[in-house]
Backbone as CSV, one residue per row, in Angstrom:
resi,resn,N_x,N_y,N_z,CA_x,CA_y,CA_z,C_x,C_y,C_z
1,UNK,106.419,81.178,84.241,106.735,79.868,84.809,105.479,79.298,85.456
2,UNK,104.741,78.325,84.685,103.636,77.695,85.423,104.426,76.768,86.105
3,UNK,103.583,76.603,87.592,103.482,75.465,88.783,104.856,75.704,89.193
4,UNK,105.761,76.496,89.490,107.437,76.638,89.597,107.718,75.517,90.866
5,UNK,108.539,74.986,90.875,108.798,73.486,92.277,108.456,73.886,93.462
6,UNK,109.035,75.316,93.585,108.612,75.876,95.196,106.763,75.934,95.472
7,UNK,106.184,76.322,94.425,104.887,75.737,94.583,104.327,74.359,94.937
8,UNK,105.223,73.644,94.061,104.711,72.171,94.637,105.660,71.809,96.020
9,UNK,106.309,71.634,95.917,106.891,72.125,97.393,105.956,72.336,98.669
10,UNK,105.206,74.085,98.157,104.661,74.321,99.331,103.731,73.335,99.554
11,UNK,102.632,73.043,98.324,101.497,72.834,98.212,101.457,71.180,98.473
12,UNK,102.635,70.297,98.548,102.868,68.914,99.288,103.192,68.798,100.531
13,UNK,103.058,70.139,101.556,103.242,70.358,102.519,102.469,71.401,102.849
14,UNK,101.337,71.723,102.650,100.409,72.432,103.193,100.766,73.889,103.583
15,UNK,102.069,74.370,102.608,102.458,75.845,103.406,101.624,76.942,102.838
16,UNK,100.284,77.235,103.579,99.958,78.419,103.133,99.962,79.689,103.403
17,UNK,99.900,80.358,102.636,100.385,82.179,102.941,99.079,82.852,102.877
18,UNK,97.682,82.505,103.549,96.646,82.768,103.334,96.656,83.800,104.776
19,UNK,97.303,83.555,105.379,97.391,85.012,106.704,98.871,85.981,106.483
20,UNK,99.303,85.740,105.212,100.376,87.186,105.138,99.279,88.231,104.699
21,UNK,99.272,89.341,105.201,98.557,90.915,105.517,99.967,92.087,105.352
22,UNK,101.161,91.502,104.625,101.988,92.530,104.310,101.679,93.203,103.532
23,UNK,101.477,92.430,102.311,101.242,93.521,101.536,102.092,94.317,100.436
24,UNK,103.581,93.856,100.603,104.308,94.375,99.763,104.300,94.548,98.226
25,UNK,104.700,95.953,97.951,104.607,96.556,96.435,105.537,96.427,95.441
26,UNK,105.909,95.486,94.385,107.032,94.996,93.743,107.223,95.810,92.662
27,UNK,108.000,96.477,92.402,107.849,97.322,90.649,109.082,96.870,90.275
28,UNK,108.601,96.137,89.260,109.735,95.468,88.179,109.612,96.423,86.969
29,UNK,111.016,96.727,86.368,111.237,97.480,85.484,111.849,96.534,84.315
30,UNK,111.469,96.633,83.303,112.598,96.035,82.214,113.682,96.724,81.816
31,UNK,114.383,96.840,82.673,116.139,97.333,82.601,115.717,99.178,83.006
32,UNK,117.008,99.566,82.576,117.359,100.625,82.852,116.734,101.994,82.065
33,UNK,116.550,103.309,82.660,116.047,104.367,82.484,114.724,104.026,81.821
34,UNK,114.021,103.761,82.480,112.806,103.136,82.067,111.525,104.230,82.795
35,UNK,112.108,104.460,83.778,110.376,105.805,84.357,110.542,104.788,85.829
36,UNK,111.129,104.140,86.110,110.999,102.851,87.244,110.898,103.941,88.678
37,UNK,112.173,105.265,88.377,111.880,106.100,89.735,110.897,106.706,89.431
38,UNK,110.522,106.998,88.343,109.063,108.097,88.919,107.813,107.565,89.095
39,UNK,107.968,106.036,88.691,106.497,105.314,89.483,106.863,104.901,90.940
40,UNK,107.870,104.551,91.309,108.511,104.547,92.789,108.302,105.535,93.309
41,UNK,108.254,107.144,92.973,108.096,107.958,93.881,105.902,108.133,93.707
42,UNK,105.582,107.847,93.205,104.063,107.716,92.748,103.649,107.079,94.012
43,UNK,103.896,106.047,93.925,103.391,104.821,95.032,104.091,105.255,96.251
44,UNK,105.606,105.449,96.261,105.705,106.099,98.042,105.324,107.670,98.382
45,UNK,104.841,108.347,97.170,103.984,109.295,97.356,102.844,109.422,98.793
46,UNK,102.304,107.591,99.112,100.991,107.615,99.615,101.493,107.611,100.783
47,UNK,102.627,107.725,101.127,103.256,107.568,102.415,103.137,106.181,103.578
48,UNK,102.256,105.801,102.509,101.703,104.089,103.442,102.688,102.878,103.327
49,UNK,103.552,103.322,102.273,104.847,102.322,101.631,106.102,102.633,101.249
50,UNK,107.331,102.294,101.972,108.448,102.672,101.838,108.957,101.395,100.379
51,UNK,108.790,102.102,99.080,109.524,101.563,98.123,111.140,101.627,98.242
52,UNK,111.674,101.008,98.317,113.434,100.639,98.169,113.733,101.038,96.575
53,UNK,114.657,101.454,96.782,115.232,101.804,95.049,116.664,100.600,94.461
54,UNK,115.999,99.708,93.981,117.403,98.937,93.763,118.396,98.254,94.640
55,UNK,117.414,97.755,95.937,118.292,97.849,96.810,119.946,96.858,96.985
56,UNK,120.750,96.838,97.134,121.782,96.539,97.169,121.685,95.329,95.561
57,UNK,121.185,95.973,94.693,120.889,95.311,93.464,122.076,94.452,92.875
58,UNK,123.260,94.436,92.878,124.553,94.023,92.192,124.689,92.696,92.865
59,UNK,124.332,93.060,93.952,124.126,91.354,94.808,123.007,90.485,94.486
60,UNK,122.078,90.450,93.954,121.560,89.531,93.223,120.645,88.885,94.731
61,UNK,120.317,89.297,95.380,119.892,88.490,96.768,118.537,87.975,96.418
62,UNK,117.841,88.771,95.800,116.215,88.131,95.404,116.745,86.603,93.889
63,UNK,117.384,86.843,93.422,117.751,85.725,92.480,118.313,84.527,92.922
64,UNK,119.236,84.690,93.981,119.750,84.016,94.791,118.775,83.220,95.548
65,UNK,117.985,83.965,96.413,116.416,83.106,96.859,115.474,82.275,96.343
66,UNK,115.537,82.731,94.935,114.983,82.521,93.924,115.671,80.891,93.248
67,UNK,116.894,80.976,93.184,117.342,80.304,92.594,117.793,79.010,93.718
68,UNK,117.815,79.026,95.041,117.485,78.265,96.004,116.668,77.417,95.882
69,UNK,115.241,78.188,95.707,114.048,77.386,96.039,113.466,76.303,95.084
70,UNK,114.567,76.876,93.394,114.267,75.936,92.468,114.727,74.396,92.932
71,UNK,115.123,74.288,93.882,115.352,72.660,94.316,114.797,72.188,95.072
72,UNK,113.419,73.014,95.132,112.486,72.109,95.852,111.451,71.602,95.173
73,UNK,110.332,70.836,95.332,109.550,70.592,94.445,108.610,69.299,95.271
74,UNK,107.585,68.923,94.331,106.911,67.992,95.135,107.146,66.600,95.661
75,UNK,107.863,66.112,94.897,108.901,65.106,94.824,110.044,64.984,96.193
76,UNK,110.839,65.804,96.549,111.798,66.110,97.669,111.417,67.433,98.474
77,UNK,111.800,67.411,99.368,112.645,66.268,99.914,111.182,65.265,100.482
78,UNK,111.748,64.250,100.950,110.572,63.110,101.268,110.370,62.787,102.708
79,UNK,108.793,62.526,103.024,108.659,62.295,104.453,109.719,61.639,105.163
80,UNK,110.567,60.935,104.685,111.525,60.576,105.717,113.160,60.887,106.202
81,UNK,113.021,62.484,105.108,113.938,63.994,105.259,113.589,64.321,106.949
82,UNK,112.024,64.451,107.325,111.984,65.006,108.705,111.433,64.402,109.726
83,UNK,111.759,63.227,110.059,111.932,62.164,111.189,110.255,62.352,111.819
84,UNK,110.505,61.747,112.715,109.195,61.843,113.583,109.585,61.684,114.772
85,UNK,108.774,62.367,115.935,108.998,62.180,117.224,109.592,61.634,117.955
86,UNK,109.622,59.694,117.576,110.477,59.049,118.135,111.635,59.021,117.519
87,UNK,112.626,59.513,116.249,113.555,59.803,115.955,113.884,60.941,117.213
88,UNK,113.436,62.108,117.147,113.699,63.216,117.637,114.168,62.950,119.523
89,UNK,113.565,61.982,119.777,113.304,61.495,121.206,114.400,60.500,121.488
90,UNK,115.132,59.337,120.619,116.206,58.646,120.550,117.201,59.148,119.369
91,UNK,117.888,59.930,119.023,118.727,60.597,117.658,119.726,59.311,117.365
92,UNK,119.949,59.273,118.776,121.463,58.533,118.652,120.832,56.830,118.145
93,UNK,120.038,56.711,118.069,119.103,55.458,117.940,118.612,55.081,116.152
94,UNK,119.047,56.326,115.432,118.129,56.212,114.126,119.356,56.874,113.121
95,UNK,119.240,56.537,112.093,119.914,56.771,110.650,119.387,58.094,110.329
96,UNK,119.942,59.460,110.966,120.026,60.884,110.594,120.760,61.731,109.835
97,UNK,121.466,60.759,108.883,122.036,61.368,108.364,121.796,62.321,107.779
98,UNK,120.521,62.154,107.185,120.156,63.060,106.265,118.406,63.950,107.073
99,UNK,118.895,64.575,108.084,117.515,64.578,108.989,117.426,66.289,109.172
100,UNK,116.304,66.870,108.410,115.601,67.886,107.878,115.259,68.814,108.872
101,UNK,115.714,70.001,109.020,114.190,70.982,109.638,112.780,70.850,108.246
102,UNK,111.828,71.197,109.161,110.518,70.955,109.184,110.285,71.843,107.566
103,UNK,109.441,71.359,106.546,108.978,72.279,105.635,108.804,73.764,105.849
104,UNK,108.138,73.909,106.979,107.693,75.436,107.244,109.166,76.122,107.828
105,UNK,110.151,75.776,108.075,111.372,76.487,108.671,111.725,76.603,107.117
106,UNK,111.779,75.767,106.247,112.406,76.358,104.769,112.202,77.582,104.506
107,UNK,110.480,77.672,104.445,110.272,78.647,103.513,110.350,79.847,104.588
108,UNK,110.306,79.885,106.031,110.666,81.203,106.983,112.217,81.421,106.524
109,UNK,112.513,80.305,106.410,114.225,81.098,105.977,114.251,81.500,104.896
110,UNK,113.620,81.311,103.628,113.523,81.703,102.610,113.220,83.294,102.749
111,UNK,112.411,83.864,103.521,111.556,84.897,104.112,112.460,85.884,104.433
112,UNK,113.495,85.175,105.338,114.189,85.596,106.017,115.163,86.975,106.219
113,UNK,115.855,86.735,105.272,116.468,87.807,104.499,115.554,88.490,103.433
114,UNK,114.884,88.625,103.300,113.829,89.550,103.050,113.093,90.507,103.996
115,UNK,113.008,89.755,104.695,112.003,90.429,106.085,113.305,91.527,106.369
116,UNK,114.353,90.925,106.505,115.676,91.897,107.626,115.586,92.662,106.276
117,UNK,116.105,93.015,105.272,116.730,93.785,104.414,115.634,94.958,104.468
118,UNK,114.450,94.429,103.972,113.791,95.117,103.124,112.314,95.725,104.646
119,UNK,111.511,94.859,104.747,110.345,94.746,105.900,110.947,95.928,107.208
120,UNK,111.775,95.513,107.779,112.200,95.806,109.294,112.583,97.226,109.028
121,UNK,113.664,97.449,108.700,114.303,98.584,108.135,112.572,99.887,107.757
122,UNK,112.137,99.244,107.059,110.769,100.353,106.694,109.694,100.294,107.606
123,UNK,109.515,99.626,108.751,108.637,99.473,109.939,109.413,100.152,110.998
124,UNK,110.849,100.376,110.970,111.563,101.246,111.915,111.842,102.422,111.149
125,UNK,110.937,102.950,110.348,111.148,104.082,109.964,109.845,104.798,109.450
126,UNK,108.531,103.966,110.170,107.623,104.341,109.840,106.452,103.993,109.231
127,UNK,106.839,102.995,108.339,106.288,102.570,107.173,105.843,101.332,107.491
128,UNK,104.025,100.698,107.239,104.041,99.716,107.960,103.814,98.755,106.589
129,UNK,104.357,99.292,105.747,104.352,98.507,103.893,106.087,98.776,103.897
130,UNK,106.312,97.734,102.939,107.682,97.867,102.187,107.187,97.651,100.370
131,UNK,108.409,97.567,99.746,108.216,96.876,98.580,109.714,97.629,98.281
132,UNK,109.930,96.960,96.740,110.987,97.342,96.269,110.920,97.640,94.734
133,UNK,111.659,98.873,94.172,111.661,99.042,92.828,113.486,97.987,92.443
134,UNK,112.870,97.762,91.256,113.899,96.272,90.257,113.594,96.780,89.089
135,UNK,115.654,96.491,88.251,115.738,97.000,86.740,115.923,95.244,86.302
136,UNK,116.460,94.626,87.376,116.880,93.389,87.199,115.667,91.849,87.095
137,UNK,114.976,91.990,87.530,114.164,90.864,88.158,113.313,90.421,86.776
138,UNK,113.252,89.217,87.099,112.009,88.679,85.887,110.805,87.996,86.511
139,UNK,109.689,87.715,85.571,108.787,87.324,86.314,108.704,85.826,87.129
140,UNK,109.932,85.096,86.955,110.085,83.914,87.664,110.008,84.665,89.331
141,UNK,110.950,85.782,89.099,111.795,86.247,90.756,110.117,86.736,91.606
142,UNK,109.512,87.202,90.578,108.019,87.173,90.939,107.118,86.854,91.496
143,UNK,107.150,85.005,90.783,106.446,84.238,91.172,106.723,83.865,92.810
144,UNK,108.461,84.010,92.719,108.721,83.596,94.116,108.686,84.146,95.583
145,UNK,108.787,85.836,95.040,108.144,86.577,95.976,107.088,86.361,96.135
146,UNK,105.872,86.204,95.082,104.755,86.361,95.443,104.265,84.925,96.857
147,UNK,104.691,83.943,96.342,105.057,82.710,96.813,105.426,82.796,98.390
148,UNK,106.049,83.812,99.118,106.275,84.432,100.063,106.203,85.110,100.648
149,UNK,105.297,86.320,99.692,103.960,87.163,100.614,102.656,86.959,99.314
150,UNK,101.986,85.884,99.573,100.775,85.791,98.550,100.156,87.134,98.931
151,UNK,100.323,88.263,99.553,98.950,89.296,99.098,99.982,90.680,98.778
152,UNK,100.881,90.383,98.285,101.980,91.356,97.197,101.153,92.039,96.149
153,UNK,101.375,92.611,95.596,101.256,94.042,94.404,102.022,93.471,93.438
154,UNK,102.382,93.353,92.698,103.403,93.792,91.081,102.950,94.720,90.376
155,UNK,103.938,95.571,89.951,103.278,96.519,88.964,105.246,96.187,87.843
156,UNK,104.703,96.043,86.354,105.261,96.119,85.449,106.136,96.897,84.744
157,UNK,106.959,97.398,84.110,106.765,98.694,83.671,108.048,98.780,82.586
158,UNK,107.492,98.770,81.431,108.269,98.418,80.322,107.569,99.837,79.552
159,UNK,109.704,100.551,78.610,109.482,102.142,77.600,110.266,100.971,77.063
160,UNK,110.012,101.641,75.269,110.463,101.931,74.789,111.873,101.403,74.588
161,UNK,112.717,99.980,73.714,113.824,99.902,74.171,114.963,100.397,73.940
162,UNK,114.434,101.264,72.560,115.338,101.800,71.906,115.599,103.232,72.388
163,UNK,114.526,103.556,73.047,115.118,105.125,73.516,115.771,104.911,75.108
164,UNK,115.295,103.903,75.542,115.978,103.711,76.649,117.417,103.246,76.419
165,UNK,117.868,102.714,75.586,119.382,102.809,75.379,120.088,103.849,75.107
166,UNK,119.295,104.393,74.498,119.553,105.956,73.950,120.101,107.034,75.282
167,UNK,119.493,106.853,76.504,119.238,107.231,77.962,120.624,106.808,78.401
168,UNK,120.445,105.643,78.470,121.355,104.311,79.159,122.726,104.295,78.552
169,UNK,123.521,104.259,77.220,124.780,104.049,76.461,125.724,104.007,77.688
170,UNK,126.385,105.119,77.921,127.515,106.027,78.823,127.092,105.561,80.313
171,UNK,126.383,105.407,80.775,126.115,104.919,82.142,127.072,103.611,82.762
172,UNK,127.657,102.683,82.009,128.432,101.690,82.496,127.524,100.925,83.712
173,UNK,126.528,100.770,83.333,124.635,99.575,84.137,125.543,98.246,84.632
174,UNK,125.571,97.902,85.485,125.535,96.220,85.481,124.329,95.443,86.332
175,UNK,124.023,94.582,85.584,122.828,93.590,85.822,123.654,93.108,87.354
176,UNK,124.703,92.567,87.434,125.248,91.837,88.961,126.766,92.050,88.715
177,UNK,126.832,91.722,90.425,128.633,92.619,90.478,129.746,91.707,89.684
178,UNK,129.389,90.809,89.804,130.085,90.288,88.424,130.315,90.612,86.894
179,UNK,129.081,91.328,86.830,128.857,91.536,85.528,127.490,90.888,84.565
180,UNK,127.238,91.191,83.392,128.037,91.960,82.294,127.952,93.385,82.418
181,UNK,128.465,94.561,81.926,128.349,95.806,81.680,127.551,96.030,80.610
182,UNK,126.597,96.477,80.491,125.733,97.021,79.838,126.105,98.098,78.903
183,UNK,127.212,97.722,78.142,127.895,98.838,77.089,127.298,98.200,75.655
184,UNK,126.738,97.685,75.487,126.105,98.068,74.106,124.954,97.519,73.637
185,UNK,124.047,98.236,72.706,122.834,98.023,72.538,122.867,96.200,72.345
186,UNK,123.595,95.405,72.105,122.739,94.042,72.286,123.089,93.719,73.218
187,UNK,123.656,93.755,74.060,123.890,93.545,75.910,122.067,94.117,76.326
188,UNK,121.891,95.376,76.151,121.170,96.003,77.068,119.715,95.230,76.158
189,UNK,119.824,95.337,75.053,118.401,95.188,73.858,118.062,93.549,75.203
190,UNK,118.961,92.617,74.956,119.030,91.047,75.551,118.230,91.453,77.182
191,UNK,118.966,92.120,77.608,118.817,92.226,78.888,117.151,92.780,79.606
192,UNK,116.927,93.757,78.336,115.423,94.158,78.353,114.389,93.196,77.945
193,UNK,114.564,92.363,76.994,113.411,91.551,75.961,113.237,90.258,76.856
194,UNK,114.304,89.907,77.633,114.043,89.052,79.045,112.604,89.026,79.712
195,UNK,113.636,90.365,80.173,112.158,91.013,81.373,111.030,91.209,80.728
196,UNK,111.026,91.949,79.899,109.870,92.831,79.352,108.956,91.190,78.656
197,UNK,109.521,89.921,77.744,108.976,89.362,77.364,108.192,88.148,79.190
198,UNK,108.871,88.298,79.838,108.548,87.521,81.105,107.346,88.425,81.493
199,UNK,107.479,89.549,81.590,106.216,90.288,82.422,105.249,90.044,81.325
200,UNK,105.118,90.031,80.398,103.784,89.652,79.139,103.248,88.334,79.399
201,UNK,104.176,87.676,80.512,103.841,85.744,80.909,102.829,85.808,82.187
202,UNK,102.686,87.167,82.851,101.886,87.205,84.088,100.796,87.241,83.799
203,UNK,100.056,85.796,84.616,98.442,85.920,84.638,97.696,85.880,85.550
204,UNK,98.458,86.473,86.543,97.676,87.108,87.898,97.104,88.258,87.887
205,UNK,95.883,88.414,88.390,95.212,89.902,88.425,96.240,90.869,89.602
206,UNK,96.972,90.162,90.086,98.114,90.870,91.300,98.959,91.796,90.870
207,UNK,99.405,91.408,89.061,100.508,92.593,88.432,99.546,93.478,87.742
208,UNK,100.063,94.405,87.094,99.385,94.961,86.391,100.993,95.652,85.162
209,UNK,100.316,95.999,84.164,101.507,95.679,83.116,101.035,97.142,82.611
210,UNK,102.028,98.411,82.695,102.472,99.965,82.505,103.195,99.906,81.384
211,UNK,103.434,100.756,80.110,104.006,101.198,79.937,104.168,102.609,79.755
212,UNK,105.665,103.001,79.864,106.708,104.488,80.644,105.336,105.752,80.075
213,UNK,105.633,105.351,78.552,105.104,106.406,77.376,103.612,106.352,77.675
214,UNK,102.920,105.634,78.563,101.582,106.267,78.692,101.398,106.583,80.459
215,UNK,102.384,106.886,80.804,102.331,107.318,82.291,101.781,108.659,82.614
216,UNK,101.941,109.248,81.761,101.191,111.001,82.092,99.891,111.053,81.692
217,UNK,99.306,109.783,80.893,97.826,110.072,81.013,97.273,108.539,81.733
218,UNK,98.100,108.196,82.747,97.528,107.182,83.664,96.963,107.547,84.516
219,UNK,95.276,106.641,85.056,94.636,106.875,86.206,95.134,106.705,87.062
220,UNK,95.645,107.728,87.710,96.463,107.399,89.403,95.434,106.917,90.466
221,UNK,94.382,106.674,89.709,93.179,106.340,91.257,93.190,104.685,90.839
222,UNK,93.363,104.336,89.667,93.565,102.889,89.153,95.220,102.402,89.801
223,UNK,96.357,102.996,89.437,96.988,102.761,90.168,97.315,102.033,91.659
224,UNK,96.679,103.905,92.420,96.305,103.094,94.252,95.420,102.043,93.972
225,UNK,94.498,102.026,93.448,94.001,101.192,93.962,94.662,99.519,93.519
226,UNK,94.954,99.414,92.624,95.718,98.073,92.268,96.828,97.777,93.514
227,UNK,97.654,98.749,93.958,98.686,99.017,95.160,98.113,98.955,96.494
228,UNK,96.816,98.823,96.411,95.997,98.742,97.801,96.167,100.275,98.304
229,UNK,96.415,101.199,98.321,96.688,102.530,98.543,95.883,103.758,98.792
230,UNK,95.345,104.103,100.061,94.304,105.520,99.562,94.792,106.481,98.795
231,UNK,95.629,106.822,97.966,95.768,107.585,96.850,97.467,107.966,96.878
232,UNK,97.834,108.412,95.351,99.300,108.900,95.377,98.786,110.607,95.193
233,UNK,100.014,111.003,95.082,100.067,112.512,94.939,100.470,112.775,93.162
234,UNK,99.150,113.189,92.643,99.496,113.651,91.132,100.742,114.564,91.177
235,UNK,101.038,115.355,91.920,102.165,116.603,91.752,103.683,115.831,91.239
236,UNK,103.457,114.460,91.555,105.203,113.925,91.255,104.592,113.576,89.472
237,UNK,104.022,113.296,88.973,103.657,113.534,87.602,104.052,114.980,87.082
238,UNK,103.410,116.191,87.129,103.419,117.531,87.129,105.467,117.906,86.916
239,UNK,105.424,116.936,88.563,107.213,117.206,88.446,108.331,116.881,88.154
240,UNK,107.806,115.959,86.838,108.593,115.012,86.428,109.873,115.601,85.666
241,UNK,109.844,116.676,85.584,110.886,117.617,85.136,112.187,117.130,86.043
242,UNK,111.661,117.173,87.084,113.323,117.167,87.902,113.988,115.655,87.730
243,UNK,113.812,114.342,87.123,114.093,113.560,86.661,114.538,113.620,85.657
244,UNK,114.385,114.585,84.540,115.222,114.801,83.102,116.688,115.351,83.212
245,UNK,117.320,114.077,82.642,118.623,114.418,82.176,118.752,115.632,81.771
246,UNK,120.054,116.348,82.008,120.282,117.776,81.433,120.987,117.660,80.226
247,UNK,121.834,116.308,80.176,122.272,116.817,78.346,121.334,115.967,77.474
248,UNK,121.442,116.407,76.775,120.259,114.996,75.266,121.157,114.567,74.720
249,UNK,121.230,113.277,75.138,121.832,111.572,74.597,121.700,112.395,72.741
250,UNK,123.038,111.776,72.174,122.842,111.155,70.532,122.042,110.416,70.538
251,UNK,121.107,111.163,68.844,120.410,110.131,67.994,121.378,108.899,68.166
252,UNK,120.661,107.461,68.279,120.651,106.381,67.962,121.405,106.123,66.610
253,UNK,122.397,105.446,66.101,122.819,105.090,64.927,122.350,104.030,64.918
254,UNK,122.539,104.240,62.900,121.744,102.793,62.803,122.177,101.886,62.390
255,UNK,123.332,101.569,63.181,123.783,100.133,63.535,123.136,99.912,64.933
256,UNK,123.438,100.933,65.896,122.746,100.534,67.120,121.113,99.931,66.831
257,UNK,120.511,101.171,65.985,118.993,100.018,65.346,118.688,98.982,65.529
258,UNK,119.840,98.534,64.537,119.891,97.582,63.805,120.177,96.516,64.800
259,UNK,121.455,96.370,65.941,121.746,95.544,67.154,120.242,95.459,67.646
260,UNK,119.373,96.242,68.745,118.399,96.169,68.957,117.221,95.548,68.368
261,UNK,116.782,95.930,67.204,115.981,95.232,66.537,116.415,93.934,66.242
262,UNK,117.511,93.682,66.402,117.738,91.705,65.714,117.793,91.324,67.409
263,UNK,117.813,91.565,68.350,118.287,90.853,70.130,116.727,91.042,70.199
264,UNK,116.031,92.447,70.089,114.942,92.792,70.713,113.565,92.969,69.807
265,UNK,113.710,93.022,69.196,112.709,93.161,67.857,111.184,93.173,67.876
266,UNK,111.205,91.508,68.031,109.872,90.838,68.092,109.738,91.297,69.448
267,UNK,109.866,91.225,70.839,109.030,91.303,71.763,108.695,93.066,71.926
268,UNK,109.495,93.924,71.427,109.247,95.542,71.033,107.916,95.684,70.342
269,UNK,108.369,94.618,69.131,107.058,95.603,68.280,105.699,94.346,69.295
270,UNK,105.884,93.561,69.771,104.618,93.108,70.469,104.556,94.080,71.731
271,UNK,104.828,94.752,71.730,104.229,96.206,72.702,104.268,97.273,72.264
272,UNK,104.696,97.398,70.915,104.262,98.603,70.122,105.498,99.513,69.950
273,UNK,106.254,98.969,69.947,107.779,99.493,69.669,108.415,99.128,68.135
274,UNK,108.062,99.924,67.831,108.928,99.476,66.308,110.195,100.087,66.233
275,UNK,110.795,101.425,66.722,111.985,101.911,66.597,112.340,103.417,67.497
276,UNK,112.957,103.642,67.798,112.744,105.150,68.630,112.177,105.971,68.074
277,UNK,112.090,106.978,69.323,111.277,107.927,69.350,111.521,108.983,70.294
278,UNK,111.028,109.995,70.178,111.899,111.527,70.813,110.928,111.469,71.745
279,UNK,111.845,111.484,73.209,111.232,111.500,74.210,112.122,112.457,75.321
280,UNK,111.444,112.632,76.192,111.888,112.877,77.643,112.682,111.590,78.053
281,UNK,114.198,112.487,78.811,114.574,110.941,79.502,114.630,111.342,80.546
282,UNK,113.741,110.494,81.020,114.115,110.155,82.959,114.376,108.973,83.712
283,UNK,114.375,109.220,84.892,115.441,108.090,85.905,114.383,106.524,85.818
């Protein structure tokens, strides 16, 4: 999403995020059983950042924020949304009907519920970083975090979609508590080629774009350092054992293939996915 409204928004009102020093670490996953916990435990490895796992995910609260802010833009609301002094000084004197808190109270409330959920909670427990691991989020929800702590992290992280269904079938996943259920390969294929094709749209040096199947020969010193981080602990690599499922999922049929490749196809094989492949499954 180039220039998204909340940008122009800020940027017709001078809101800049040039003194946020949070810092928060975003790991967006393209859907489910993807490796999303074992780069979550990588990065809170460094002990400098309490990653969240999904947090109260079914509620949709970062989309919701997200989907708020799309009604702002450069255009509205208009200097005469937030009165001036002598409004403020006679009320009963002036046509308020329609009379605004200030640009900068938007976007703190925007903040808001972010800061409580996610920020506070990991500063009272130690941690003077937060961030959160997401199966759900796309790179719009991205832009808008980033938008709200400009000196954020993203890290990417798209397997494989066909073996990740393979993982995923029997699990009964839902994207939000509403729904849909994630019972069959073109539910889940749709639900991945979203994300996974949105994170290929990031052109900030801020994300950085993983995939699952080359995680055991990734530089973990490239990593921290993209995460701002003095280092993770290689040993959660080493121990990636304790993340493997104990039974092995059925081969893939190939109708399921076949669903996948027609929902998911093209944005697979543009990351090098042409069809499964025998893997390790983990969380």
């Amino acid at each position: 999403m180039k220039n998204p409204p909340w940008e122009q928004f800020g940027a017709r009102w001078g809101l800049s995020g040039s003194a946020d020093e949070s810092a928060p670490v975003f790991l967006f996953a393209a859907g489910w059983r993807s490796g999303s916990t074992l780069v979550q435990r990588l990065i809170c490895s460094s002990k400098e950042v309490l990653v969240w796992g999904e947090p109260y995910g079914r509620v949709g609260l970062v989309q919701s924020l997200t989907a708020s802010a799309m009604g702002l833009n450069a255009q509205w609301p208009t200097p005469e949304h937030f009165g001036s002094e002598e409004v403020f000084s006679n009320l009963e004197e002036h046509w308020i009907a329609n009379l605004y808190p200030p640009p900068e109270a938007m976007r703190a409330a925007l903040a808001a519920p972010l800061e409580t959920l996610f920020a506070w909670p990991a500063i009272e427990r130690g941690f003077p970083r937060f961030g959160l691991k997401e199966v759900r989020l796309q790179a719009a929800h991205a832009r808008f975090l980033n938008w709200i702590y400009p000196s954020a992290r993203f890290v990417f992280l798209v397997r494989n979609p066909y073996d990740a269904w393979r993982s995923a079938r029997d699990l009964g996943l839902m994207a939000h508590w509403s729904g849909p259920v994630m019972d069959t390969p073109a539910k889940f294929a749709g639900h991945w080629a979203r994300l996974a094709a949105s994170f290929q749209s990031w052109d900030n040096p801020n994300g950085l774009l993983l995939r699952y199947e080359e995680l055991q020969g990734l530089d973990l010193a490239d990593l921290a350092e993209h995460c701002q981080l003095s280092g993770v602990n290689p040993q959660v690599l080493k121990d990636v054992q304790t993340g493997v499922r104990r039974d092995r999922p059925a081969p893939l049929t190939e109708r399921e293939i076949h669903e996948i490749r027609s929902v998911a196809g093209s944005v697979a094989e543009s990351l090098g996915y042409t069809g499964p492949s025998v893997q390790r499954q983990v969380a």
